[in-house]
PLY file of the C-alpha trace (Angstrom):
ply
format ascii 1.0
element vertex 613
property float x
property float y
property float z
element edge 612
property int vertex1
property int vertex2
end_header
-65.51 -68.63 -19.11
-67.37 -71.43 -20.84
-63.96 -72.95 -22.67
-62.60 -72.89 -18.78
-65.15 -74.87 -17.40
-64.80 -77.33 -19.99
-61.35 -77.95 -19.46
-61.91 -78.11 -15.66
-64.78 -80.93 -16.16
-61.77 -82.98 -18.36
-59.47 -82.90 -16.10
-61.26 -84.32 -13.29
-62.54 -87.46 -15.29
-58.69 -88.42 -16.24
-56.97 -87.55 -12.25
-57.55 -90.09 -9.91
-60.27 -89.28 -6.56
-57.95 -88.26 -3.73
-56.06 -86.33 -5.87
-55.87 -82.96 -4.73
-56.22 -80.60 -8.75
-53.64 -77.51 -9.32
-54.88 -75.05 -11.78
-54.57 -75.39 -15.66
-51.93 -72.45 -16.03
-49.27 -73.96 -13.44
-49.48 -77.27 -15.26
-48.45 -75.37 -18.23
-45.67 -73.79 -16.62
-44.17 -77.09 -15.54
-44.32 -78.50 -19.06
-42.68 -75.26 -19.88
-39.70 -75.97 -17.48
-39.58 -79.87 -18.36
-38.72 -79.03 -22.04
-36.32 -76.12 -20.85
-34.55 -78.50 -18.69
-34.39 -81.04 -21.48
-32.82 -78.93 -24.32
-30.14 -77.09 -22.65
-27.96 -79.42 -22.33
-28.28 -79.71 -26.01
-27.95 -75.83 -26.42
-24.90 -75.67 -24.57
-23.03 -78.47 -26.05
-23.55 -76.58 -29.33
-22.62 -73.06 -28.51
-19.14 -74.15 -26.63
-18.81 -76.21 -29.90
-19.29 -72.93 -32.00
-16.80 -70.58 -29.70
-14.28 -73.64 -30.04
-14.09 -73.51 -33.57
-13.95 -69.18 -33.93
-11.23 -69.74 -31.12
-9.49 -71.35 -33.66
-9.72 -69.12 -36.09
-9.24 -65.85 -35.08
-12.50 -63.58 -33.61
-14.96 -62.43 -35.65
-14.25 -58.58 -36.77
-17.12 -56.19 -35.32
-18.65 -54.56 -38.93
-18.70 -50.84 -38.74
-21.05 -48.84 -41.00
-19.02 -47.80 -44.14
-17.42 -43.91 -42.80
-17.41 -44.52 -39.17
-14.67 -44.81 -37.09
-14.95 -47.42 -34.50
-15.75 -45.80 -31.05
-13.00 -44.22 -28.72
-11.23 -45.15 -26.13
-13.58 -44.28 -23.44
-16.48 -44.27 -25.52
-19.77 -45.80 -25.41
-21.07 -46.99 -28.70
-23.68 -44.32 -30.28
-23.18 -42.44 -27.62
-21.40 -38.72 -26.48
-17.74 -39.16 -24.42
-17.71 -40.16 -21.30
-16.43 -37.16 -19.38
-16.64 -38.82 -15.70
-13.33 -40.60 -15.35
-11.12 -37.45 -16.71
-13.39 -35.22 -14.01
-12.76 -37.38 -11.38
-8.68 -37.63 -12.51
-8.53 -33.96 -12.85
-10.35 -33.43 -9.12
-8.45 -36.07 -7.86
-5.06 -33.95 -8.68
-6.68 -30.80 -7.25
-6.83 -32.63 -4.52
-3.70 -34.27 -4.19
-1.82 -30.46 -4.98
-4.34 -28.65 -1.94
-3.11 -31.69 0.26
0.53 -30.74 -0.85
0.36 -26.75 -0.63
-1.10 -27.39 2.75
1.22 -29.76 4.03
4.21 -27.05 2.74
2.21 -24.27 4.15
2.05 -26.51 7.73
6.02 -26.74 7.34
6.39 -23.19 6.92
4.57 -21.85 9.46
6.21 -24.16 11.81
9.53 -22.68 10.54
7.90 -19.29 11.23
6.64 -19.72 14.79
10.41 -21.60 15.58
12.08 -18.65 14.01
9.53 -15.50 15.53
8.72 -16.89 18.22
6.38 -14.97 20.53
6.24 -11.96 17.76
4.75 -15.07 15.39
1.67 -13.84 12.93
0.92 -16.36 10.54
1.52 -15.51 7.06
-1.97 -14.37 4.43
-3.63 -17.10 2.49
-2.39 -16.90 -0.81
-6.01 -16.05 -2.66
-6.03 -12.15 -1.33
-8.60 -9.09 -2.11
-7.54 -6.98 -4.56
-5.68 -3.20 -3.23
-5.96 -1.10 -5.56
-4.55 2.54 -4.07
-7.41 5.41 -2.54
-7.12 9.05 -2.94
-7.91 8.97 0.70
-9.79 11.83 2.33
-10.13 10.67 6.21
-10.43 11.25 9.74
-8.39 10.07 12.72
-11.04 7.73 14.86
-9.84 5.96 18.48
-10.25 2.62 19.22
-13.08 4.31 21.97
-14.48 5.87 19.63
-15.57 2.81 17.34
-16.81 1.41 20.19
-19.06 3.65 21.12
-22.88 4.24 20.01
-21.02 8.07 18.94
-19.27 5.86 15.95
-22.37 5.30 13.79
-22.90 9.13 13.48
-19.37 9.46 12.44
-19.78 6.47 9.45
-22.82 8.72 8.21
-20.68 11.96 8.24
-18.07 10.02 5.84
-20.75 8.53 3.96
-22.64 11.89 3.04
-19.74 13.64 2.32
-16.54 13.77 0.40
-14.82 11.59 2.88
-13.93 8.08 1.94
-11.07 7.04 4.97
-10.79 6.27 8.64
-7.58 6.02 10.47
-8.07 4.11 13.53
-6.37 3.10 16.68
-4.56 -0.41 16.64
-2.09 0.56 19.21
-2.38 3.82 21.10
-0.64 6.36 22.24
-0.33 4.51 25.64
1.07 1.69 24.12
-2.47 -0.19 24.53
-3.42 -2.51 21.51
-7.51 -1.91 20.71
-8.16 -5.45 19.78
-8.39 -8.94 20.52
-5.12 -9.82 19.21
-3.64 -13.30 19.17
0.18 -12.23 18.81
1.87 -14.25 21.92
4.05 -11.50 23.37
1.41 -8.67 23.49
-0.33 -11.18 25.54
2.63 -11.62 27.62
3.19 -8.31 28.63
-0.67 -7.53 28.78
-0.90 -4.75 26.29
-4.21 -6.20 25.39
-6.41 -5.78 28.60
-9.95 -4.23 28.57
-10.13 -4.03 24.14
-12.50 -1.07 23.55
-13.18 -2.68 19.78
-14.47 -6.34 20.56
-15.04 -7.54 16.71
-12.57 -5.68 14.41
-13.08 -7.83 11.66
-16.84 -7.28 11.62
-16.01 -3.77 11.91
-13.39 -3.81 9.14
-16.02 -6.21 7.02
-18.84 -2.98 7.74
-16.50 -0.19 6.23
-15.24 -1.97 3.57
-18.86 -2.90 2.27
-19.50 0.56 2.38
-16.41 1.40 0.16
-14.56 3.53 3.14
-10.51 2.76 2.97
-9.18 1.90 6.43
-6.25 2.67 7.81
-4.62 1.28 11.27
-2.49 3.43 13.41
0.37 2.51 14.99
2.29 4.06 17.55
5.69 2.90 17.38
8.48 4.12 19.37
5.76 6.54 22.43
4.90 3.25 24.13
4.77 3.96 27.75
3.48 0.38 28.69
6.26 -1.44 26.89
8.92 0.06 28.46
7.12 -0.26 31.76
7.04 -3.68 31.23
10.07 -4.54 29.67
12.85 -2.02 31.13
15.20 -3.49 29.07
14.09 -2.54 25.66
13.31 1.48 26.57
15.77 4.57 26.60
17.92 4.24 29.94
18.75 7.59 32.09
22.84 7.85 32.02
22.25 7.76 35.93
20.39 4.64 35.84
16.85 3.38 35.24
14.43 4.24 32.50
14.21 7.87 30.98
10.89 9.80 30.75
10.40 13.33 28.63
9.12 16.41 30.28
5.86 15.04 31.00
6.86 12.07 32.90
6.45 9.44 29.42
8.79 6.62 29.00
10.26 5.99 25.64
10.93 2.28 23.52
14.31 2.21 22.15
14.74 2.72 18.40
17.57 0.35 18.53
16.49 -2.56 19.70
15.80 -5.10 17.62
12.77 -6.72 19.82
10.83 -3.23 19.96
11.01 -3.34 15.88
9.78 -7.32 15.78
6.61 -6.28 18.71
5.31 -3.44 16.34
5.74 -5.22 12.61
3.80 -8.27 14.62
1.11 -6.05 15.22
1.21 -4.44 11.79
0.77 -8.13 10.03
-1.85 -9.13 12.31
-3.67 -5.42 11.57
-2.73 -6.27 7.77
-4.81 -10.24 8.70
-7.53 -8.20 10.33
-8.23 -6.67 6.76
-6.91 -3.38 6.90
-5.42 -1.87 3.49
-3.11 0.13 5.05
-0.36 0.56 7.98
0.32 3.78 9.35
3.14 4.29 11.76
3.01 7.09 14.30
5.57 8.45 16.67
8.00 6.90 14.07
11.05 8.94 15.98
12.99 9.77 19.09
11.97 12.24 21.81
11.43 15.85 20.95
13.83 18.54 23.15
17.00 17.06 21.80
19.29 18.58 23.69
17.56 17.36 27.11
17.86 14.09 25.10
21.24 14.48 24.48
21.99 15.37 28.51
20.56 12.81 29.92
19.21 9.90 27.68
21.30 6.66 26.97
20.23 4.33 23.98
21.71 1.07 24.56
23.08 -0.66 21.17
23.29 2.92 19.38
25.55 2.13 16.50
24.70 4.11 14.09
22.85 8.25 14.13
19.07 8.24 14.71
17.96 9.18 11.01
20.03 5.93 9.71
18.08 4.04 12.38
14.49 5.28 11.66
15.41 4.53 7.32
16.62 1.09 8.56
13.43 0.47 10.60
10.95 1.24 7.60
13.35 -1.20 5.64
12.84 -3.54 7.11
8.64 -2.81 8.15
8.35 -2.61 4.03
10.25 -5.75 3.51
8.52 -7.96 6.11
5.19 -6.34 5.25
5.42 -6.98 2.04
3.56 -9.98 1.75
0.73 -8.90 3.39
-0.81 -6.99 0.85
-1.04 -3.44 2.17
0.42 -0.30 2.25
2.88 1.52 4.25
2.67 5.43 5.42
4.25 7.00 8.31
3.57 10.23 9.87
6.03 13.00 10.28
6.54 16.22 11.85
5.92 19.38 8.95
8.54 21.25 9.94
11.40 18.50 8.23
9.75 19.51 5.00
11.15 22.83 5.21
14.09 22.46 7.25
17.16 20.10 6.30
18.61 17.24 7.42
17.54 16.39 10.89
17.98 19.51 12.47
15.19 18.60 15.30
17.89 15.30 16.10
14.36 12.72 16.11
16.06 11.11 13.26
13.12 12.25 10.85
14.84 13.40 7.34
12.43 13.29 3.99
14.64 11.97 2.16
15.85 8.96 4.39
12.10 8.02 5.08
9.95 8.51 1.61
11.59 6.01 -0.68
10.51 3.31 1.81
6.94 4.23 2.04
4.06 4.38 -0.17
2.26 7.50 1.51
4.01 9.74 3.94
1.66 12.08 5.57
3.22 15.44 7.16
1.76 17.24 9.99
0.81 20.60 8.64
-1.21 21.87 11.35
-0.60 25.59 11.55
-0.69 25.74 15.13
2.50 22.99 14.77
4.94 26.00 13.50
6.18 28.91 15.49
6.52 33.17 15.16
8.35 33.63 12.02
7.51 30.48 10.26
6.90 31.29 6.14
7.12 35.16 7.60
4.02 35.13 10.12
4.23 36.04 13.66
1.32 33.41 14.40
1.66 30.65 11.46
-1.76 29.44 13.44
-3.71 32.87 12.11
-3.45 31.82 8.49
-4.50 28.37 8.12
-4.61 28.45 4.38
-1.52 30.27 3.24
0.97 28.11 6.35
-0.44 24.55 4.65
0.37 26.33 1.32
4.03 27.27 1.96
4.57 23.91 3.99
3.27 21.82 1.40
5.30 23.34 -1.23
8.23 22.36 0.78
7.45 19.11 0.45
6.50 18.63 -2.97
9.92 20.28 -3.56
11.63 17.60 -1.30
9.86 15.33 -3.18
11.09 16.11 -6.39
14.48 15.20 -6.17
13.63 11.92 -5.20
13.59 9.20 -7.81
10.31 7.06 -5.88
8.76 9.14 -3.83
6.54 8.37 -1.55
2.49 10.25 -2.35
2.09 13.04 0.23
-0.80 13.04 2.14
-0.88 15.58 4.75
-2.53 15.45 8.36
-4.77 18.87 8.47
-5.92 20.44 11.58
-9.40 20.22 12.75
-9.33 21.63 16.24
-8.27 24.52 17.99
-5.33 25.04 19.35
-6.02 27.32 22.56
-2.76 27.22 23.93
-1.07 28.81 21.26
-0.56 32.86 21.89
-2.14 34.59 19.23
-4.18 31.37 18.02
-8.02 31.99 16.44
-10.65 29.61 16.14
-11.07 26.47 13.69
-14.29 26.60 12.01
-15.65 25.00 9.02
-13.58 28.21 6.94
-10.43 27.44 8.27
-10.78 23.47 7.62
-12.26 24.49 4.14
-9.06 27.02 3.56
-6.26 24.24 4.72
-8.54 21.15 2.32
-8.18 23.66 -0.73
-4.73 24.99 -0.33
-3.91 21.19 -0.99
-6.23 20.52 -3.79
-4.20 23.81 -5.83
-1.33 21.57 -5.55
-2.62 18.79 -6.93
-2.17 17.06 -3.76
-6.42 15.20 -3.12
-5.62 13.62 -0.28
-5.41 14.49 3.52
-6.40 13.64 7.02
-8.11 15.78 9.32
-6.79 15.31 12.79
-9.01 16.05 15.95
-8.12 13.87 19.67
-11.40 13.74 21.06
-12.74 12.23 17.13
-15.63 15.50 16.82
-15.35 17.14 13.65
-17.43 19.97 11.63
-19.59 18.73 8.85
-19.88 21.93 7.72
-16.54 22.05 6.94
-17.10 19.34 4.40
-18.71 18.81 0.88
-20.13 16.43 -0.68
-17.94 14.30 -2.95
-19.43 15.05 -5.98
-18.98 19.35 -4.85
-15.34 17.90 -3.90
-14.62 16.12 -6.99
-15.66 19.19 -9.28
-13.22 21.80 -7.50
-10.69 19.30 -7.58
-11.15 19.45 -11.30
-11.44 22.89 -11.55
-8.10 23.37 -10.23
-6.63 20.57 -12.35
-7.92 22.03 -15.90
-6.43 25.52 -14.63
-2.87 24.32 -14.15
-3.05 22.38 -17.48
-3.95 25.08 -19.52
-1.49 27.36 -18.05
1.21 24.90 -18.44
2.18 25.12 -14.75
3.33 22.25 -12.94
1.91 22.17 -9.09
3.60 24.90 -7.34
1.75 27.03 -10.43
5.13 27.62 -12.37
5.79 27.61 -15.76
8.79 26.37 -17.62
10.24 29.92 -18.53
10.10 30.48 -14.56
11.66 27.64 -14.02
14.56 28.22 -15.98
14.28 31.68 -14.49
14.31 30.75 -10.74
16.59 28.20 -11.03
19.35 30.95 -12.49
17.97 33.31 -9.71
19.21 30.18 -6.73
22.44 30.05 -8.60
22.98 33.63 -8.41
21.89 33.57 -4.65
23.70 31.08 -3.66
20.43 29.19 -2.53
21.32 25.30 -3.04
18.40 24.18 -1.62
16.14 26.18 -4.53
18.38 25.14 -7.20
18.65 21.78 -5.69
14.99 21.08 -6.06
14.98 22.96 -9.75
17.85 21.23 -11.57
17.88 17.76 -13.26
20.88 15.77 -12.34
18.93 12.06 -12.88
19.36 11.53 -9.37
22.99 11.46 -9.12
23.15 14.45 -6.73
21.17 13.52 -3.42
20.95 15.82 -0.94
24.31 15.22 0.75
26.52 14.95 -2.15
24.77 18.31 -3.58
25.54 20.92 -0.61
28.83 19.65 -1.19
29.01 20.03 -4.96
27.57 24.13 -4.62
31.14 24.66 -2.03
33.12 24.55 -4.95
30.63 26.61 -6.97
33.13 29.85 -8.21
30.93 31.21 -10.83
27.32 33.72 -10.65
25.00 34.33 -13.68
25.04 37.82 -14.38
22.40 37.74 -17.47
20.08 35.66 -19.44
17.88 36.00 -22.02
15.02 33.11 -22.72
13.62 33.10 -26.09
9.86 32.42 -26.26
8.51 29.09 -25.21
5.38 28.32 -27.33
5.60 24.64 -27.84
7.16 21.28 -26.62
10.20 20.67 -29.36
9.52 17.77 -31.29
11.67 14.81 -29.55
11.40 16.19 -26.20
9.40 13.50 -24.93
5.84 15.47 -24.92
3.99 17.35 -22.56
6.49 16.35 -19.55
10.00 17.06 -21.15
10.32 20.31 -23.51
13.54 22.14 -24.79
14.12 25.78 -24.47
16.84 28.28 -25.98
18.74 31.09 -24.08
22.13 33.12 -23.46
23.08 32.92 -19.97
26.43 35.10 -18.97
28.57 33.69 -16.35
31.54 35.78 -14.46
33.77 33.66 -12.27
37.24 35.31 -10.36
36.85 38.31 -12.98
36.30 36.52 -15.51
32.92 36.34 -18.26
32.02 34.00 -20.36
29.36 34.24 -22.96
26.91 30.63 -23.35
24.56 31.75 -26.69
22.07 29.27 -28.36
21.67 27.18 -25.32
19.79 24.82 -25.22
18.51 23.41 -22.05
15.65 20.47 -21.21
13.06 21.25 -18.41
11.36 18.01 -17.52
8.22 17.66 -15.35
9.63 15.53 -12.32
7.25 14.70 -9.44
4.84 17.15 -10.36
7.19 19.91 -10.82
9.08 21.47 -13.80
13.15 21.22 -13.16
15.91 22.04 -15.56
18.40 20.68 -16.81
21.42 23.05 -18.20
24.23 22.36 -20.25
26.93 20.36 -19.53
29.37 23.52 -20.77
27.04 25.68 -17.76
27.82 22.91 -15.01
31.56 22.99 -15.65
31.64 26.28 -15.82
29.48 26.73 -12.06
33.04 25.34 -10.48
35.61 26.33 -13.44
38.68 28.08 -11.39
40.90 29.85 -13.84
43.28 31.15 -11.09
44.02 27.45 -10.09
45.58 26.89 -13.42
42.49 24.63 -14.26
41.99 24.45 -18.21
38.98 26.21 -19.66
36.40 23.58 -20.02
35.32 22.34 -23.39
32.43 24.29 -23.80
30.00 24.57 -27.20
30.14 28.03 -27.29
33.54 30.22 -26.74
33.32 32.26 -24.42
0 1
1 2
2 3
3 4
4 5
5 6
6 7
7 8
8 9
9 10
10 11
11 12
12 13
13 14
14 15
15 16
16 17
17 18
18 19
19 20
20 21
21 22
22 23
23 24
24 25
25 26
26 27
27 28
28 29
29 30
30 31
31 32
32 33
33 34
34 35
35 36
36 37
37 38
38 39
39 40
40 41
41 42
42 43
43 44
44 45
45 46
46 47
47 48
48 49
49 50
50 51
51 52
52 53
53 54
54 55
55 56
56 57
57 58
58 59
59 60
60 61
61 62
62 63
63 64
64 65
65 66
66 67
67 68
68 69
69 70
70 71
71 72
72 73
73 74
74 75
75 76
76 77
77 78
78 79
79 80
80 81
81 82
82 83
83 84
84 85
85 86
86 87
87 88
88 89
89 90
90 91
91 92
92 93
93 94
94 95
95 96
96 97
97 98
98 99
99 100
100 101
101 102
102 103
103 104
104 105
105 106
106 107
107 108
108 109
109 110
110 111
111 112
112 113
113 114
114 115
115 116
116 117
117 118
118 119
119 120
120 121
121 122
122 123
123 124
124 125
125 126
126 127
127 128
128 129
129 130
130 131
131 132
132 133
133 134
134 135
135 136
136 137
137 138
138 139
139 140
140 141
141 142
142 143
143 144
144 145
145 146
146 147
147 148
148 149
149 150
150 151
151 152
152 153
153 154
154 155
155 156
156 157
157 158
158 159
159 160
160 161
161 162
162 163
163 164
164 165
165 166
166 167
167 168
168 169
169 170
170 171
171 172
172 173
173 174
174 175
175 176
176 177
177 178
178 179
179 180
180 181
181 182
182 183
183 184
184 185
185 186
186 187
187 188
188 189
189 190
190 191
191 192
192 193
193 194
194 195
195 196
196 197
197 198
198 199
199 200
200 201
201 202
202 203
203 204
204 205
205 206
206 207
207 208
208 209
209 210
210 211
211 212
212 213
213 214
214 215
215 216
216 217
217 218
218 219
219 220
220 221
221 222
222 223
223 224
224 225
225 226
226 227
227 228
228 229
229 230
230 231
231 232
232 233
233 234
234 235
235 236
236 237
237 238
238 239
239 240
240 241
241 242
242 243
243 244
244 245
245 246
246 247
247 248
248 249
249 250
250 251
251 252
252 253
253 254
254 255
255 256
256 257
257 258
258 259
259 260
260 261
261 262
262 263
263 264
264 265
265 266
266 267
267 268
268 269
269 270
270 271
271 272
272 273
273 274
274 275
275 276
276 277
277 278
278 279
279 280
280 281
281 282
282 283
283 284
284 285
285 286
286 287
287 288
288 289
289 290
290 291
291 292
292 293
293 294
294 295
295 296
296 297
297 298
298 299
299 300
300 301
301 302
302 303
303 304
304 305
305 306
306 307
307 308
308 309
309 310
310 311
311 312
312 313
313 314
314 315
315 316
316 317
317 318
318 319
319 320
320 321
321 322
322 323
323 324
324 325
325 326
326 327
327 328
328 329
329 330
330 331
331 332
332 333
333 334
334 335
335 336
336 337
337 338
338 339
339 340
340 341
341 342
342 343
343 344
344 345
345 346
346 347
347 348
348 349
349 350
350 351
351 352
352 353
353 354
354 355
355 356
356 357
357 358
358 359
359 360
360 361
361 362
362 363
363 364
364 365
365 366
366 367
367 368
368 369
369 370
370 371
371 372
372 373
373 374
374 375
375 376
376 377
377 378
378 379
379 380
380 381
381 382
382 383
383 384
384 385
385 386
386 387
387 388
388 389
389 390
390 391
391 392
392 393
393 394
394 395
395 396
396 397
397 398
398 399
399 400
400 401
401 402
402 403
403 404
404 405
405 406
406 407
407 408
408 409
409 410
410 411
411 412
412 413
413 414
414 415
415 416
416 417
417 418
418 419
419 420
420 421
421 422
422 423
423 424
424 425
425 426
426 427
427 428
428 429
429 430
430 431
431 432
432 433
433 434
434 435
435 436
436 437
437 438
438 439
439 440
440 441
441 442
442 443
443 444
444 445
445 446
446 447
447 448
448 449
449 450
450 451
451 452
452 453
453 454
454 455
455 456
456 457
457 458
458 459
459 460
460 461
461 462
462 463
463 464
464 465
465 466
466 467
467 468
468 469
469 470
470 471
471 472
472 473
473 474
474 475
475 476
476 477
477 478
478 479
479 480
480 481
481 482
482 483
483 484
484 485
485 486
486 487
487 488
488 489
489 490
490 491
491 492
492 493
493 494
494 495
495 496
496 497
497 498
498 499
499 500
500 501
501 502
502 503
503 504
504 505
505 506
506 507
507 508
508 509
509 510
510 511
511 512
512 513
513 514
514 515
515 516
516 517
517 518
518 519
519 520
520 521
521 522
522 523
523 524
524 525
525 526
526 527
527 528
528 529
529 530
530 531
531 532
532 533
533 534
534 535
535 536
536 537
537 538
538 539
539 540
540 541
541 542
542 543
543 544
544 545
545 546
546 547
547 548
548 549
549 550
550 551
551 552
552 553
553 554
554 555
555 556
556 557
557 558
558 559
559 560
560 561
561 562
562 563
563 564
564 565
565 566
566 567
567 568
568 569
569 570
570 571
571 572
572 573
573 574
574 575
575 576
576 577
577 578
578 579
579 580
580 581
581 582
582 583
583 584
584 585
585 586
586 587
587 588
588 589
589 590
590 591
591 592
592 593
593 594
594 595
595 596
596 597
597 598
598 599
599 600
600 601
601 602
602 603
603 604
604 605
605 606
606 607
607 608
608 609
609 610
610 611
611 612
């Protein structure tokens, strides 16, 4: 402070009076500047002299520390690489391909709407869930139903037991859709008034965070309001105007092409909605064919009505294919055990499984009349009628190269109009469920209109899961297949069909790699001239080393043939049995299969066989 006042006192003695002082640090400052200002020019001059002469000689090279390499390109000196610019390249690309897959996706779907027109449903974004397949164990639920305060006691009933499925409405059997659908002709024609579910998607969303497989039913060719509303695309009356069955319901015709594109539109947008599977209904023509036959007309009928209903699922698997979901259809029980379409609906097994991936046959006992697998009142045994029907169809499913996985439709009501009929309690569910299970069939679908069904009848999964197993384990260590037949009876009720003439048994038993269907094989057993008369098996302990392993084994035998009068003598055959399908089939020799149509009063020469006769 002192040294400062000092200075002050100095100053004023050498500045003139009127003089106004500044303080001692700016007037350093400015003789900072002054001297600044008056060597620059100086400093300048000299370093543009300096970059001259380097110019001249080439620049100097940048030293690098003996072992290093100089940085990279992108690099900052002594430091890590610099990521950002490849990031923002590689995002920029993302960005440019999303901008591309949407523009082709825009095309598309143009070309889609242009080509569909009002049956358009826009295609599934490319990123879908995962599907793996359910053993599903469900019950049928109406589109009422889910929206009623009735539904959330039903989710608990699947949820505490061994239930895992819902089927439910998506268009009824009034030919009402359940939903708020945005598919431009159901709109049209107004099959979408008064929707009983008004969120399906949160509904869907609900079930499928609770692990429950859903299933939407369509009703495809019973759609009352369709043909009401568009004439033109029903079944006509021969005298003139639409046709109606016994109870006064108009029918959609199979054969036109618009009735197919309404109910696939509706499938895809169920398939959008998030349901994992499709499931047609009323996939057929009118029952009471010969009423049919008097009076119906089906305009465009080119071809018969089981050709029509194959081409139909065709083309439904084709054009569902790319939504991600699976196909079933339900079917009357009865075509399991009867052949061909003998009812005329143009339901036949083995035109309809190959093009689905479940197809689910209505066993319901009360479904089959007096005499059906030898009971006056099929109804009164609930157990043992799902037994022999099922057995029919794994049979039918056997000679089938891709079958489709039966799931069967049980009963859980009562059917009071049937003479002779007896209540459905939780026993006769329970009988129907297990007669299944035996079979090594896990999955069904218990059917009831009015959606009320009998906990009782119903275990818990874990209970479920056990017997399931229990009945698994049993076959395996028997070596039976699912009917509960061993090889050796195999072999031995195959020779038994032969003998009786029964082409349908033998049909199902023998091996023919699915070059026989079940046209071409009726017509092979006409020319059938010869009968076994004897066999003899030898013992069947173990699978024969090269027979493929537990599903293919070998077995030995004589088998005696006569044919017109004449016997021949097959020793040390030796015939595969393969496990097909879930059932053990044979396949004989080729010097027995010659000899089954070998004519020796027709001059035909004696077949090559391996064994003289």
């Amino acid at each position: 402070m002192e040294e400062q006042g000092r200075s002050s006192s100095f100053m004023r003695t050498i500045i003139p009076s009127g003089f106004s002082l500044l303080p001692a640090e700016s007037y350093l400052k400015m003789a900072t500047v002054f001297l600044l200002l008056l060597f620059l020019p100086a400093l300048l001059a000299g370093c543009l002299a300096y970059s001259l002469e380097q110019g001249s000689h080439g620049a100097v090279p940048v030293v690098q520390p003996e072992n290093e390499e100089p940085p990279a390109p992108g690099e900052e000196e002594g430091g890590e690489p610099d990521l950002r610019e490849k990031e923002l390249e590689e995002s920029l690309a993302r960005e440019e391909e999303a901008l591309l897959a949407r523009e082709e996706r825009r095309k598309l779907e143009e070309k889609r709407r242009e080509e569909l027109g009002p049956f358009y449903v826009p295609l599934p974004f490319p990123e879908q869930k995962e599907n793996p397949p359910v053993k599903a164990r469900g019950i049928y639920l109406t589109g009422h139903t889910v929206g009623h305060p009735r539904y959330r006691e039903l989710l608990d009933l699947v949820e505490l037991t061994e239930l895992n499925a819902v089927v439910i409405d998506v268009k009824n059997d009034h030919g009402m859709v359940t939903y708020a659908t945005e598919i431009e002709i159901v709109q049209q024609v107004g099959a979408n008034r008064n929707v009983p579910i008004k969120d399906l998607k949160a509904v869907l969303e609900e079930l499928h965070s609770k692990n429950i497989y859903t299933i939407a039913r369509v009703v495809v060719f019973k759609d009352p309001y369709l043909a009401e509303q568009k004439p033109e695309w029903s079944i006509q009356r021969k005298g003139g105007g639409l046709w109606r069955d016994l109870k006064g319901v108009a029918w959609i015709n199979p054969y036109e092409r618009n009735v197919w594109e309404y109910n696939i539109a509706i499938s895809r947008e169920a398939a959008l909605q998030g349901f994992r599977e499709i499931q047609f209904d009323y996939i057929r023509f009118p029952e009471n064919a010969h009423i049919v036959d008097r009076e119906a007309y089906f305009p465009g009928q080119d071809i018969s009505r089981e050709e029509v209903i194959r081409e139909f699922l065709a083309y439904a698997a084709e054009q569902l294919k790319e939504y991600n979901v699976y196909l079933s259809a339900d079917v009357f029980g009865v075509i399991a055990t009867s052949w061909g379409d003998s009812d005329r609906i143009g339901q036949t097994w083995e035109e309809m499984s190959p093009y689905l991936d479940y197809i689910c046959p209505m066993v319901y006992p009360s479904h089959y009349g007096p005499g059906y697998f030898g009971f006056s009142v099929p109804d009164a045994h609930p157990g043992k009628t799902v037994e022999y029907a099922l057995s029919d169809a794994l049979k039918r499913n056997a000679t089938l190269p891709k079958p489709a996985i039966i799931r069967p439709w049980l009963q859980s009501f009562t059917a009071s109009w049937v003479p002779g009929y007896i209540s459905y309690g939780p026993a006769e569910i329970r009988q129907q469920i297990e007669a299944a299970q035996k079979m090594g069939i896990d999955e069904y679908l218990l059917w009831n209109a009015n959606n009320r069904y009998q906990p009782a009848s119903l275990l818990p999964a874990e209970e479920a899961d056990r017997i399931v197993d229990k009945f698994t384990r049993a076959r395996a260590e028997a070596g039976q297949d699912a009917l509960g037949r061993t090889p050796r009876q195999a072999v031995e009720l195959f020779l038994e069909a032969i003998r009786r003439r029964d082409w349908r048994e033998a049909y199902a038993l023998q091996v023919t790699d699915f070059t026989l269907d079940h046209r071409s094989y009726p017509e092979w057993k006409g020319n059938w001239t010869a009968r076994p008369t004897y066999y003899a098996i030898e013992p069947l302990d173990e699978p024969v080393a090269g027979g493929g392993g537990a599903d293919s084994l070998f077995v030995n035998l004589e088998v005696h043939l006569t044919t017109r009068g004449n016997e021949f003598k097959l020793v040390r055959e030796n015939w595969e049995l393969r496990l097909e399908n879930q059932l053990w089939r044979v396949r004989p020799s080729d010097a027995f299969v010659e000899l089954m149509t070998f004519d020796p009063g027709a001059g035909e020469e004696l077949p090559r066989l391996t064994h003289k006769p």
